[in-house]
N, C-alpha and C positions, 0 to 999 in steps of 0.2 A: 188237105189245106185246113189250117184252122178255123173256125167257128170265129164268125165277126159276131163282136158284142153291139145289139142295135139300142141307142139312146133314143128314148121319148122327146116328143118337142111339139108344144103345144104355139103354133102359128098364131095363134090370137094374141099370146101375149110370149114375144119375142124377147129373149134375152138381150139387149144392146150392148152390156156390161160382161166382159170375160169372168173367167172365175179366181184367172189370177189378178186381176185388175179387181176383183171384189175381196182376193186375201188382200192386197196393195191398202184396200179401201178400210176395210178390217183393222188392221196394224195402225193406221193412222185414228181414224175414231178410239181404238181401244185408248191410245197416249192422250186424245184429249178427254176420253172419260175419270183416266188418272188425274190428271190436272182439274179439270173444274172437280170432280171429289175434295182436293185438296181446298180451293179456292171458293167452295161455299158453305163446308165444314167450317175453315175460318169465320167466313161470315156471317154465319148461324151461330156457332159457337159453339157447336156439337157434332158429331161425327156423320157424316151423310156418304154413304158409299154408292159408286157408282160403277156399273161396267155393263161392256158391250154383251146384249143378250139376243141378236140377232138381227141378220143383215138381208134382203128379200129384197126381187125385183116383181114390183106389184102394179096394178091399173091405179089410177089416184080415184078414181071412185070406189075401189076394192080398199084403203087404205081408209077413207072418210066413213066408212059403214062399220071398221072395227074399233072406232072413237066416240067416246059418250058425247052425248049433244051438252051437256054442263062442264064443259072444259076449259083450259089455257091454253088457246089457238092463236100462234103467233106467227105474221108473216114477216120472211128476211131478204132481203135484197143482196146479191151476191156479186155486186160490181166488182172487175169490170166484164165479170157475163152478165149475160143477158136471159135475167131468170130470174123467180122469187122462191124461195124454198120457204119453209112451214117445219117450227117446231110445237108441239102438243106434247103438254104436261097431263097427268092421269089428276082428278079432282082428290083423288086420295092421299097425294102427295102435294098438291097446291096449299089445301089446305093448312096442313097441319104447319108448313112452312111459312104462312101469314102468320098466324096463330105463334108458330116461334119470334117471325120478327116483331109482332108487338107485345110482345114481353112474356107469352106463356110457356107452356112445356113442350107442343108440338106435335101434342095428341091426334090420333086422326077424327073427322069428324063423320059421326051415322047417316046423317040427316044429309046430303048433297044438296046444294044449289048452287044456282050460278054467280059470278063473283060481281062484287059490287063495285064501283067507279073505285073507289077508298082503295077493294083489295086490288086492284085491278094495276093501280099505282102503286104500291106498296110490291107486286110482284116485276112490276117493271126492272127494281133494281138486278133479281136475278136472273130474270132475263136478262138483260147487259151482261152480267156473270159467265152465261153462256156463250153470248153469240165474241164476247174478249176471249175466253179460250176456246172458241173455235177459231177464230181469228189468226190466234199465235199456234195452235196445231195445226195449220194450211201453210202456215207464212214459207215455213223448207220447203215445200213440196210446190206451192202456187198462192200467191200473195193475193188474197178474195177477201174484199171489203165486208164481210158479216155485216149488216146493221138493220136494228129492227124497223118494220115501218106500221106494222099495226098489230094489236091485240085482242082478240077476240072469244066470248063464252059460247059460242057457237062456230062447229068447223067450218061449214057450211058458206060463212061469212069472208073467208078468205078464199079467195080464188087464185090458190098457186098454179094452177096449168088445168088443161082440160081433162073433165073425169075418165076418157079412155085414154090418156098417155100414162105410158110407162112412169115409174118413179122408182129412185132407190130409197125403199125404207129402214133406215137405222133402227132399230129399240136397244134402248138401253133402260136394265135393272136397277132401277133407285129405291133406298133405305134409308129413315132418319128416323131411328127409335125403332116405337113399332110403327108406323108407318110407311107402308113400302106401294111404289106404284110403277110407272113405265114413266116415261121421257122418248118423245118419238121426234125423228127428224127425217123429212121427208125432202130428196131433191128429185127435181124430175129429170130424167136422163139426157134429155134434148138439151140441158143446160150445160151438162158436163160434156157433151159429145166432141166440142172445141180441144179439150185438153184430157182426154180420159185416156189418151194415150203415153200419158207421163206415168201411169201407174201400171203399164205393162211387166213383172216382173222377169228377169233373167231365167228360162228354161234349163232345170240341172244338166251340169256338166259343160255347159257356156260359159266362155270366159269374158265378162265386160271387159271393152276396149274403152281404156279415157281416154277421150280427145284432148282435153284441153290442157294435158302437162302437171294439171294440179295433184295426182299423188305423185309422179316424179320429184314436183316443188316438195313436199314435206317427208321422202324419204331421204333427201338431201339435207335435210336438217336434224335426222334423227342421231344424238349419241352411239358410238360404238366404241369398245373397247382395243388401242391397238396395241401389240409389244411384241419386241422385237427380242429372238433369244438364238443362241449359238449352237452347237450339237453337243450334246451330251460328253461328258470329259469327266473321264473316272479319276480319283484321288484320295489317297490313301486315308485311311479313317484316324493315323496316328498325329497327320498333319493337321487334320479338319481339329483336332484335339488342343493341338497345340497353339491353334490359333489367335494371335491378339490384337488390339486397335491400332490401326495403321499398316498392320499387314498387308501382302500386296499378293493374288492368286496370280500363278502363270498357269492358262489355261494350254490345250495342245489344240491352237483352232488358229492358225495362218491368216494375216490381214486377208489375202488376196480370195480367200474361201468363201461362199455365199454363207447371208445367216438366213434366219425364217423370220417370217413377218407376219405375225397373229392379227385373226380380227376375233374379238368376241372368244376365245381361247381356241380356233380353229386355226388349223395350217392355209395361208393363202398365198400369199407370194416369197422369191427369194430374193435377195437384194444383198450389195456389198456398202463396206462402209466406206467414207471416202471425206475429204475435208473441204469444205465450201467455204469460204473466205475464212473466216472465223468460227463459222459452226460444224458441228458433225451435222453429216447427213448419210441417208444411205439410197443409192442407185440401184431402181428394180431392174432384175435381170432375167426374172421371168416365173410363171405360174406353176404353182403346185396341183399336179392332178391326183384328182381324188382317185385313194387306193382301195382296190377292189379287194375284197373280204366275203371265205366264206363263213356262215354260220352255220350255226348247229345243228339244224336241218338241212345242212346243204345244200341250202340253196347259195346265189351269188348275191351280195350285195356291196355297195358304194359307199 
């Protein structure tokens, strides 16, 4: 009998979150990391990159002990759950992005301290920046009211869930210049527990079943090429020579004989041609199965 492979699982702190449900989670943050990159570069006026640097299911007191106490500690309200999530900017990266919006170059600063009512406001607007594209990165997957409700230079100050609940902690890698810090987004699991099963991914080699008819809807609407042609009818190369405008072929192909009916350049059905009030039309008389062919390895194929 094989050797079962035995996985560690540390009981204190329980995974609530699968790990396809954390790739699910993954995919999504990576597209709005793109997005607000784009949408505070604009607003800066400078290139600010951003991407997903790691996803961890942590205690919220394990997650507040690896954040400086002079930060940009924001809490979000995620109606219509019921819960606050907390985003924290790194001081190294706050900075230098004041510093750009009131007119300098964006330089990072040596000296830390905590931020002032002035910057504190002045950072408001990128936060907005944030919690709008997270907003429209949820809106396909679950329509969540992002909105800020308070900001804070101590994490401490915000009280998003209790210090031994589970949370999912986002970080993501931010650069503007030489400036570079983290961007942390912290939701605690018990908020998502409602809907975290929308992000279950399909197990390979399952085939999703749509219920509600909508790719049937739009594979009914897709262009295909159709045309209709006769069998093949050999004629003389002397005629094909001689031919001029207005000429007429007589081909060796019998009204009453089926032609073929192409989709896409492939053989699909037969049909005869026949005369409906005023139009041609042609009457399917029945399907083309596909011809079986060996190849060159011998094997059989279709």
């Amino acid at each position: 009998m094989a050797e079962r492979k035995i996985l560690k699982y540390n009981f204190k702190r329980p995974d609530r979150v699968s790990k396809n449900q954390v790739r699910s989670l993954h995919f999504l943050h990576d597209r709005f990391a793109r997005n607000f990159s784009s949408s505070v570069s604009a607003y800066m006026r400078t290139v600010v990159e951003i991407s997903v640097e790691n996803i961890v299911q942590t205690s919220y007191a394990e997650f507040l002990n690896t954040v400086s106490d002079t930060t940009c500690h924001t809490g979000i309200s995620l109606k219509p759950l019921d819960g606050v999530a907390v985003i924290e900017i790194d001081p190294e990266l706050v900075f230098p992005m004041i510093d750009r919006l009131l007119g300098g170059a964006g330089r990072p600063m040596t000296n830390l301290r905590p931020m002032t009512e002035i910057e504190q406001s002045v950072m408001q607007n990128v936060l907005r920046l944030l919690v709008d594209n997270l907003r429209e990165s949820w809106r396909p997957v679950y329509p969540i009211e992002f909105t800020l409700t308070s900001t804070e230079t101590h994490p401490y100050m915000v009280q998003a869930t209790s210090p031994n609940e589970m949370v999912i902690h986002f970080q993501f890698q931010a650069q503007m210049k030489e400036a570079i810090g983290k961007i942390h987004l912290v939701i605690p699991t018990l908020v998502l527990e409602p809907i975290v099963h929308i992000f279950d991914q399909e197990e390979p080699g399952h085939r999703k079943i749509v219920q509600d008819g909508s790719l049937v809807h739009l594979l009914r609407h897709i262009p295909l090429d159709v045309s209709i042609e006769t069998p093949e009818t050999p004629f003389p190369m002397e005629s094909l020579l001689s031919l001029q405008v207005g000429d007429t072929l007589v081909l060796d192909h019998r009204e009453k004989w089926p032609v073929m009916i192409k989709v896409s350049g492939k053989n699909k059905l037969y049909a005869k041609a026949q005369m409906d009030a005023t139009h041609k039309a042609f009457v399917i008389t029945g399907h083309v199965r596909p011809r079986r062919e060996e190849s060159m390895n011998g094997h059989i194929a279709e």
